[in-house]
C-alpha positions as CSV (number, residue, x, y, z in Angstrom):
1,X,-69.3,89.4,-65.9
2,X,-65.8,90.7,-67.2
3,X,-63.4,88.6,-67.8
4,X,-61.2,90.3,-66.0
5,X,-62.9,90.3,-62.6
6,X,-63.5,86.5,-63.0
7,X,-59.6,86.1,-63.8
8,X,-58.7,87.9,-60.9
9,X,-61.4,86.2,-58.5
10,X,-60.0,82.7,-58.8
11,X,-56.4,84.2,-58.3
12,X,-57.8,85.9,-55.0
13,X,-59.9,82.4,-54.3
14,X,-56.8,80.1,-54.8
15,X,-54.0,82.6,-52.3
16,X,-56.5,82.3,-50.0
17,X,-56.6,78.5,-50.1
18,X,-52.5,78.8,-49.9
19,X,-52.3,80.8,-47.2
20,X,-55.4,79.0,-44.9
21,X,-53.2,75.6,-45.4
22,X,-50.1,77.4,-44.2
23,X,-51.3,79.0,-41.6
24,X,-52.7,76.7,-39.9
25,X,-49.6,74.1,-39.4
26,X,-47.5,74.4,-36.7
27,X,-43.4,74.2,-37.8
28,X,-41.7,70.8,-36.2
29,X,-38.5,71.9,-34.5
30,X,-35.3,70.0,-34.7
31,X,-34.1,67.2,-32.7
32,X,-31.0,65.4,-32.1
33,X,-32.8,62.3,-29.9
34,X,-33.2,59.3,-31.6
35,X,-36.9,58.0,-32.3
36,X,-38.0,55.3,-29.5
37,X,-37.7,51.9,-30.3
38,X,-40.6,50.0,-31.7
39,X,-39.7,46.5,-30.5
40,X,-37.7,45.4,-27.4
41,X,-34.0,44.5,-27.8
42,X,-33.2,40.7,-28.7
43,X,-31.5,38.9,-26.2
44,X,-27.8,36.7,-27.6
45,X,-28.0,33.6,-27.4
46,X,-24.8,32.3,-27.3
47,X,-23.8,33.6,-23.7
48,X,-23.5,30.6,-21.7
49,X,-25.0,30.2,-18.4
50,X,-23.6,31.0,-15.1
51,X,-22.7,28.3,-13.2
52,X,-24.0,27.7,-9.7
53,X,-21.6,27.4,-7.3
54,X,-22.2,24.0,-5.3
55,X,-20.9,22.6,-1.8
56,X,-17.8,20.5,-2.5
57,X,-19.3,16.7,-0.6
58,X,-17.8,16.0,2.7
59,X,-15.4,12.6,2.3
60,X,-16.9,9.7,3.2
61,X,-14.3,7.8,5.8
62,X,-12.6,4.9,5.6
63,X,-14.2,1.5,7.6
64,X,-11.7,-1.4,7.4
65,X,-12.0,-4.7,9.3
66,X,-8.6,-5.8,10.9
67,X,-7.7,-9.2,11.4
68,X,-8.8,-9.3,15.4
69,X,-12.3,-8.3,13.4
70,X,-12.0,-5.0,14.9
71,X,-13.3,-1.9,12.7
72,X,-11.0,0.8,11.9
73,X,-12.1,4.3,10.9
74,X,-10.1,6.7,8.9
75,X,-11.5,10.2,7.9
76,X,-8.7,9.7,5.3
77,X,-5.6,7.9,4.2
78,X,-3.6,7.8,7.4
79,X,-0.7,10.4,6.9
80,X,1.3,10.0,10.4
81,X,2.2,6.3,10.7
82,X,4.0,4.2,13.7
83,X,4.4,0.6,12.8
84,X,5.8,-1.7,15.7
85,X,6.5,-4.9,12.7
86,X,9.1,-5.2,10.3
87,X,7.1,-6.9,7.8
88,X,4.4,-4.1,7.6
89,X,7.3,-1.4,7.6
90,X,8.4,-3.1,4.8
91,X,5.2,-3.0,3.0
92,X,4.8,0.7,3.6
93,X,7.8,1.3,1.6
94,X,7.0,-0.9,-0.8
95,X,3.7,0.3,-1.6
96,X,5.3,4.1,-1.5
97,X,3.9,5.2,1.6
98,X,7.2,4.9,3.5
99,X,7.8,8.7,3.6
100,X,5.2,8.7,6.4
101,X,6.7,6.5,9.0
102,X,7.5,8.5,12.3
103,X,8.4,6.1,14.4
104,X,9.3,2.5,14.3
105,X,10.5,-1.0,16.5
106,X,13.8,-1.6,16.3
107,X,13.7,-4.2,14.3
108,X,12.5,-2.4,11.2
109,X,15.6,-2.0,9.2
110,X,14.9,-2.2,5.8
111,X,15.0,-0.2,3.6
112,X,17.3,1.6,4.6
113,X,15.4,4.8,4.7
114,X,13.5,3.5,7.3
115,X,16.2,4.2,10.0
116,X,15.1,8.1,9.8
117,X,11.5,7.7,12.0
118,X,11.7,7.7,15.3
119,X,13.5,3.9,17.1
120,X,11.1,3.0,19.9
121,X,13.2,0.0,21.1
122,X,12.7,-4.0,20.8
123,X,9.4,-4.3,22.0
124,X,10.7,-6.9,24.4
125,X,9.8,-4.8,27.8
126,X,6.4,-4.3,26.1
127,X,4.7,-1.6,23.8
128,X,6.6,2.3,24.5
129,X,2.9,3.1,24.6
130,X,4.3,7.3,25.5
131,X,6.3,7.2,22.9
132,X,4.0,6.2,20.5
133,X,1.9,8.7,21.7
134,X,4.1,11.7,21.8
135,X,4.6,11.1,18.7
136,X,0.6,11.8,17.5
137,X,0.1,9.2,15.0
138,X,-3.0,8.9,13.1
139,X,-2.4,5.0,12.3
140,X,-0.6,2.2,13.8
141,X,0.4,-1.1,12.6
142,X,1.2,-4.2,14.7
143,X,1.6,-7.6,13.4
144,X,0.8,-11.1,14.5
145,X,3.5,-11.3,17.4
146,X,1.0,-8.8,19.5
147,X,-1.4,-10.4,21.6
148,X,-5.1,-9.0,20.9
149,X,-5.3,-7.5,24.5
150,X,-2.1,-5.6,24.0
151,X,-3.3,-3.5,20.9
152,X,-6.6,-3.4,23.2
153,X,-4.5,-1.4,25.5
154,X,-3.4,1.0,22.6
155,X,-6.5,1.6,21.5
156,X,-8.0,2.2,25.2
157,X,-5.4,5.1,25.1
158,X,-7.3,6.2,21.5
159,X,-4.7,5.0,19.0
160,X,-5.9,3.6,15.6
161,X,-4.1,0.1,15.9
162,X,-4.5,-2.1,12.5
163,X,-3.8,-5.7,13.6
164,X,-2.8,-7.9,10.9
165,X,-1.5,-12.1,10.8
166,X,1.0,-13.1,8.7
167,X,0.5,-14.6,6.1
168,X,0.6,-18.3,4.8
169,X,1.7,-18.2,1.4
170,X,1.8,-15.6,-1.7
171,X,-1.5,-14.7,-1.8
172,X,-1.8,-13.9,2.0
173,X,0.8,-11.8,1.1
174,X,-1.0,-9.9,-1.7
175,X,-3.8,-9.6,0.0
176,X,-1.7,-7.7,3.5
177,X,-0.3,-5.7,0.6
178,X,-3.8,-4.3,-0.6
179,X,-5.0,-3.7,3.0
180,X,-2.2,-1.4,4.3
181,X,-2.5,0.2,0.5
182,X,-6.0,0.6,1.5
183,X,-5.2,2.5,4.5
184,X,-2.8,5.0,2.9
185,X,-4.5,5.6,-0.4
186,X,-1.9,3.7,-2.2
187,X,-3.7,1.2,-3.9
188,X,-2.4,2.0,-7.5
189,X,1.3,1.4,-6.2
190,X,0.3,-1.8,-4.4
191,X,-1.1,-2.6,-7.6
192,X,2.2,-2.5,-9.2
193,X,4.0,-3.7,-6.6
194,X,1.9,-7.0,-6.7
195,X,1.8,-7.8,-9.9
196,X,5.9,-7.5,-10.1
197,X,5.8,-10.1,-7.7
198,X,3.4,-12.1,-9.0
199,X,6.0,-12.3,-12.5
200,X,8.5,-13.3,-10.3
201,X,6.9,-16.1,-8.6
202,X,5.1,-17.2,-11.9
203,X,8.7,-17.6,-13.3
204,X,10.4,-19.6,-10.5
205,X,7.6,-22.1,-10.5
206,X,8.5,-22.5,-14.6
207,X,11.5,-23.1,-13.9
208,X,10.9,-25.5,-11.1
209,X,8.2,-27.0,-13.1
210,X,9.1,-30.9,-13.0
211,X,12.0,-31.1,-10.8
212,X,10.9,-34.3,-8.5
213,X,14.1,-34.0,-6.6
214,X,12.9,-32.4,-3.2
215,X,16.5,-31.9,-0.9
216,X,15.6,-32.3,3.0
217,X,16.0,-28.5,4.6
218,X,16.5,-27.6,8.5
219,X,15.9,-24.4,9.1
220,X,17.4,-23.4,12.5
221,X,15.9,-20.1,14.1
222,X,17.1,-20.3,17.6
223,X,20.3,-22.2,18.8
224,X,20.6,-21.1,22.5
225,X,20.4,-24.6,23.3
226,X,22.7,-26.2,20.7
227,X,21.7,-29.8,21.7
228,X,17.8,-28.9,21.0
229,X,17.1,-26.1,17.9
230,X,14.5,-24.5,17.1
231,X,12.8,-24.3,13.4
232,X,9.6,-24.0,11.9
233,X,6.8,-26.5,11.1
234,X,4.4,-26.8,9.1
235,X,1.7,-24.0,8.8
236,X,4.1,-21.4,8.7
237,X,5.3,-18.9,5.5
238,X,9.0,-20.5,6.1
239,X,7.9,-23.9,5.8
240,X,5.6,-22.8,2.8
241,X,7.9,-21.0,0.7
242,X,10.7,-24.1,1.0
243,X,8.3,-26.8,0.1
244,X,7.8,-24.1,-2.9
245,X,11.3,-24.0,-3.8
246,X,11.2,-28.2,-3.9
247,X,12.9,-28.5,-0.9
248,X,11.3,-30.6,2.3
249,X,10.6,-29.0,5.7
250,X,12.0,-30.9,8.3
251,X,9.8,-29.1,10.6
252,X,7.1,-30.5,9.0
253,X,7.1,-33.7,10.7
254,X,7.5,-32.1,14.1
255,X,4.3,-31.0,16.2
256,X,4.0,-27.2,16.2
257,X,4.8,-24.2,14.3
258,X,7.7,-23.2,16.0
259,X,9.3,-26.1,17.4
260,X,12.6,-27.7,19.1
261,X,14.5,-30.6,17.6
262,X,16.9,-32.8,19.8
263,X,20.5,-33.2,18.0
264,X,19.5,-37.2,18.1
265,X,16.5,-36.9,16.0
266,X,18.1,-34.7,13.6
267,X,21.3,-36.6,12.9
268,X,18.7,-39.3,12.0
269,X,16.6,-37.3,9.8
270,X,19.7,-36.2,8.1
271,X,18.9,-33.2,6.5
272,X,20.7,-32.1,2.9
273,X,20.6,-28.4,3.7
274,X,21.0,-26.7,6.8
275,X,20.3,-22.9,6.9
276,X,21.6,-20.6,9.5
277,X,18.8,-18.2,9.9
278,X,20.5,-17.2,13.0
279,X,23.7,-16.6,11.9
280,X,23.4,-12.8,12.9
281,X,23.4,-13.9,16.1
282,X,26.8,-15.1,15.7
283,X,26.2,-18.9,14.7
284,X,28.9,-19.7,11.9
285,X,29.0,-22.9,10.0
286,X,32.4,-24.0,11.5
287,X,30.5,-23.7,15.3
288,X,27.6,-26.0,14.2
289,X,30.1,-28.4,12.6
290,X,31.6,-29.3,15.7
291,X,28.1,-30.0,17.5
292,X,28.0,-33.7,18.9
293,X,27.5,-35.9,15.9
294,X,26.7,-33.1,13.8
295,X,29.8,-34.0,11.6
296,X,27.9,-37.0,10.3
297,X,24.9,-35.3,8.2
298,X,24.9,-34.9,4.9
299,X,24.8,-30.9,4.6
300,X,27.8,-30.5,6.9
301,X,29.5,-33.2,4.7
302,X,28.6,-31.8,1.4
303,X,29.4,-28.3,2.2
304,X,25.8,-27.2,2.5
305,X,25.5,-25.7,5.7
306,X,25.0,-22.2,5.2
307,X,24.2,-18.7,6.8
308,X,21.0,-17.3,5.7
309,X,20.0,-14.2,6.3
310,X,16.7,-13.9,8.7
311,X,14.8,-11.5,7.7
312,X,14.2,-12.9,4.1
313,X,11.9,-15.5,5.2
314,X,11.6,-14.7,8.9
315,X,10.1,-11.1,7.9
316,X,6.7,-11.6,6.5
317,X,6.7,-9.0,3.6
318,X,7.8,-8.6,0.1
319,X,11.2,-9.7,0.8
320,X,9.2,-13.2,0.7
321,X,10.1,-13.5,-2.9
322,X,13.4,-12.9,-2.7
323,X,13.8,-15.8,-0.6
324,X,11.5,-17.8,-2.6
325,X,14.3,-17.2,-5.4
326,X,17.5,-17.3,-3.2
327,X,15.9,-21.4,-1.8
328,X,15.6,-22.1,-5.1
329,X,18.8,-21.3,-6.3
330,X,20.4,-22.6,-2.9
331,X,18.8,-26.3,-2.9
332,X,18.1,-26.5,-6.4
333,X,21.5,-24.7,-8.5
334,X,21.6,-27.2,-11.5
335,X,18.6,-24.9,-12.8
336,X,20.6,-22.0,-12.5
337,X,24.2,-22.6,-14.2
338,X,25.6,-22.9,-10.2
């Protein structure tokens, strides 16, 4: 065969190769959309979770046994507060809760702030039970001078009465303290309150620490029948907190807690102190001088008959260490530069 041809055979051959390739594919057209992902997207992992929203717990109220045993139930620390007893208004105040007091007896003077609630009277006619309830409190405190069937009344009418005794000494005291605190949510501030008390007493009784002196005390309450007085005996916080201060009762040797003395038998006990606790009422030392044979005993001789204010002692509350340090200082004033 010529060359040639043969040349030109394996041109022809190989174009048609070419265009048989080219022909048959098909010409991809142009795309702006991105190629699909091949994997799923990975989730962060530092995106904290969402919390759950929960039910805030309903409080749980308050069960706290008075001192007639009867239960008392708050729903929460009372908030509108009547107390009929100085010593527990005085506690309220002292434990910061004061601010709460609507209404009051009128013997709840101190502090002085106290004076704002509401005076409901002397309580001598008997509980203002419509006053107390016009009033809408949510707690009311009575003391030891209320008979058991009168805060039964109260709570017949659906008051929350808390009954409480007085106490016998300091830690009764404490202990009346942390149960009203109780009650109005104030135990932090009773807390404090107590233990600046507690320094106190702790450093009288130092101080007192080995006298062995004890001066005979007659604490006169009542007068209305100068020829008989009342005082206290034994048993009581009066009689406790001058046998504290190193003095004597005189009451002591008498039968009762609150008890009359003829002018006889004391002119022959011959007390060393006499203190007017009711000098408010208009009893002055010069007056009880000039009772028969009064002149002979040994406090109106020595100049130690004195006024003293009632509702130191006679006020069961944290005033009780002020008179713990105001006996002291009285009956004993060698300690004290006096």
């Amino acid at each position: 065969m010529n060359k040639t041809i043969l040349r030109i055979s394996s041109l022809v051959i190989i174009l048609s190769l070419l265009l048989a390739g080219c022909g048959t594919s098909t010409p991809v057209e142009p795309t702006s959309v991105p190629p699909e992902p091949t994997s799923a997207p990975v989730e962060p992992t530092n995106v904290p979770d969402t919390p759950v929203p929960t039910e805030e717990p309903e409080p749980t109220p308050m069960v706290v046994t008075d001192d007639l045993g009867t239960e008392i139930i708050l729903e929460k620390p009372a908030q509108i507060i009547v107390s009929i007893s100085p010593n527990l208004t005085e506690i309220l105040f002292g434990i910061g809760a004061g601010d709460r007091l609507v209404g009051r007896d009128s013997n709840s003077q101190f502090p002085e702030e106290a004076l704002e609630a509401a005076d409901l009277g002397g309580m001598w006619d008997g509980i203002p039970v419509e006053d107390i309830l016009a009033l809408e409190p949510d707690l009311v405190l009575a003391g030891e001078i209320y008979a058991a069937d009168a805060i039964q009344e109260l709570r017949d009418l659906g008051l929350t009465v808390y009954w409480q005794e007085n106490p016998e000494d300091f830690d009764g005291l404490f202990e009346n303290i942390k149960d009203i605190a109780v009650l109005t949510g104030t135990e932090d501030e009773a807390l404090a309150l107590i233990i600046s008390l507690q320094e106190r007493v702790s450093a009288l009784e130092g101080k007192l620490e080995g006298v062995e002196n004890l001066p005979l005390v007659f604490y006169e309450l009542d007068a209305s029948d100068p020829a008989n007085p009342w005082t206290t005996g034994a048993g009581t916080f009066i009689s406790y907190i001058i046998n504290k201060a190193k003095g004597q009762n005189l009451g002591d040797a008498l039968e009762g807690e609150w008890v009359q003395i003829s002018s006889e038998e004391l002119v022959a006990q011959n007390p060393e102190y006499i203190l007017l606790a009711d000098a408010l009422y208009g009893i002055t030392p010069e007056s009880v001088a000039e009772r028969a044979g009064w002149s002979e005993i040994s406090a109106v001789i020595n100049g130690n008959l004195l006024p003293f204010d009632p509702f130191i002692l006679s006020v069961p509350g944290p005033r009780l260490v002020d008179g713990f340090e105001q006996l002291a200082e009285i009956i004993h004033p060698e300690l004290f530069g006096n």
